[in-house]
Residue frames relative to the residue before (quaternion, step in Angstrom):
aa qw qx qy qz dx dy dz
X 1.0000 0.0000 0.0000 0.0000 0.00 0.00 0.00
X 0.2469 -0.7352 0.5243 0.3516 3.63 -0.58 0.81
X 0.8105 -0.3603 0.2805 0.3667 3.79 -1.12 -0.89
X 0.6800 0.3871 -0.4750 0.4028 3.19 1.68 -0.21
X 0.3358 0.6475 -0.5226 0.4414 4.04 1.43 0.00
X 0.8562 0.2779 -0.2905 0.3244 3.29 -0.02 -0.68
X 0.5290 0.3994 -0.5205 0.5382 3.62 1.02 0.52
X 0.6128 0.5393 -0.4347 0.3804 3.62 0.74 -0.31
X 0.6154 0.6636 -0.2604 0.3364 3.42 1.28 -0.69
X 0.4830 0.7541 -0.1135 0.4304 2.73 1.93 -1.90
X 0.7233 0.1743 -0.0823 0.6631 3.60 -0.06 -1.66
X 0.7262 0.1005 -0.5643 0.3795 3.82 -0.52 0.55
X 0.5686 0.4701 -0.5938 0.3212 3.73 -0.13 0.93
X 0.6371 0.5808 -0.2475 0.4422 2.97 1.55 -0.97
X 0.5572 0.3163 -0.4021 0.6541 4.07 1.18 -0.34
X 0.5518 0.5217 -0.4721 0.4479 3.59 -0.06 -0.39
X 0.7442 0.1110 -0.2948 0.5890 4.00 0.13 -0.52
X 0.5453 0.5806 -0.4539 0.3994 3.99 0.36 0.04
X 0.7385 0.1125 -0.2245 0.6257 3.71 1.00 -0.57
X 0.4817 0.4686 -0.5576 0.4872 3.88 0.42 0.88
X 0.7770 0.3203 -0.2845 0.4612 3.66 0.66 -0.47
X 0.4753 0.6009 -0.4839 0.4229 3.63 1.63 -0.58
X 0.7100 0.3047 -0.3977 0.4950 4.13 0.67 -1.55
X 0.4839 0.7456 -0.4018 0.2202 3.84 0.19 0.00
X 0.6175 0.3937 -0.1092 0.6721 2.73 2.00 -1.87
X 0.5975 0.5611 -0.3515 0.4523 3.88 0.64 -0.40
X 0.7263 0.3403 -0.2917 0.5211 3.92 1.36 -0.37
X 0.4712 0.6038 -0.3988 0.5043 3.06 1.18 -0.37
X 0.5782 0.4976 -0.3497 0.5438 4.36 0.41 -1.54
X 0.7181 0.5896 -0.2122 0.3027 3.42 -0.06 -1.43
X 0.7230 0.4890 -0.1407 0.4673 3.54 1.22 -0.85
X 0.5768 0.5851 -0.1835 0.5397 2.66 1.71 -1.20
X 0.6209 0.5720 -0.3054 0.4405 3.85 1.08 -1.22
X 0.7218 0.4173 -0.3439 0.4320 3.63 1.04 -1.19
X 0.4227 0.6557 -0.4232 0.4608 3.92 1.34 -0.66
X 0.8511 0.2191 -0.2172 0.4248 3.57 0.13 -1.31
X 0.5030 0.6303 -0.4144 0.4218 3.60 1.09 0.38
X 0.8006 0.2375 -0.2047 0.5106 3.58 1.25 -1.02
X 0.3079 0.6368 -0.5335 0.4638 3.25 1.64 0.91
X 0.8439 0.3839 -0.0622 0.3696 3.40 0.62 -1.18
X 0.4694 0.5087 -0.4172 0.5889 3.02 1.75 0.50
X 0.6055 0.5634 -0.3733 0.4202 3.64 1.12 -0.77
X 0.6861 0.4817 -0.3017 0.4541 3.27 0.78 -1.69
X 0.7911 0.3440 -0.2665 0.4299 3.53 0.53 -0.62
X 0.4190 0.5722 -0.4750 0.5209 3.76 0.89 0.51
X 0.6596 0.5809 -0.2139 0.4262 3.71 0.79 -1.41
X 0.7230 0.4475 -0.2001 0.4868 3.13 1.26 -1.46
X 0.5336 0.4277 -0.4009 0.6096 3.65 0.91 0.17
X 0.7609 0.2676 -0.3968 0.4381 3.17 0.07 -0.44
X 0.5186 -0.5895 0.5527 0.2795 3.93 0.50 0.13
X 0.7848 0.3059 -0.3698 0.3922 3.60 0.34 0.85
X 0.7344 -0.4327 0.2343 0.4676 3.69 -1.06 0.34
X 0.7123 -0.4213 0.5328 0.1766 3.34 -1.49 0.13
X 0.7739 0.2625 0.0140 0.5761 3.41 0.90 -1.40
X 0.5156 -0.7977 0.1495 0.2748 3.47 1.55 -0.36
X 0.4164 0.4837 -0.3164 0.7018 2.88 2.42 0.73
X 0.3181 -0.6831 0.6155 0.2310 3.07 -1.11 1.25
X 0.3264 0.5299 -0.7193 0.3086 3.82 -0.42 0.66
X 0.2045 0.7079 -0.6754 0.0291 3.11 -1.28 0.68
């Protein structure tokens, strides 16, 4: 391989782990989105019902 294969190699490993770690970080958000969704369905179920989240009324 002369020197320009190996910069060609270079930047296609380098996008190659840049979008393997971009959809990684994009499932990773995503999981996180449904967490704070059925957080906020809880927190707001509780709040109708007029008691704590955690199930002690100290607040």
């Amino acid at each position: 391989m002369d020197g320009l294969g190996y910069l060609f190699t270079g930047f296609a490993v380098f996008w190659a782990g840049l979008f393997v770690y971009l959809l990684l970080l994009q499932a990773r958000i995503r999981g996180l989105n449904r967490e704070v969704e059925r957080l906020e369905e809880r927190l707001a179920e509780a709040d109708a019902a007029g008691t704590s989240p955690r199930g002690n009324a100290s607040r």
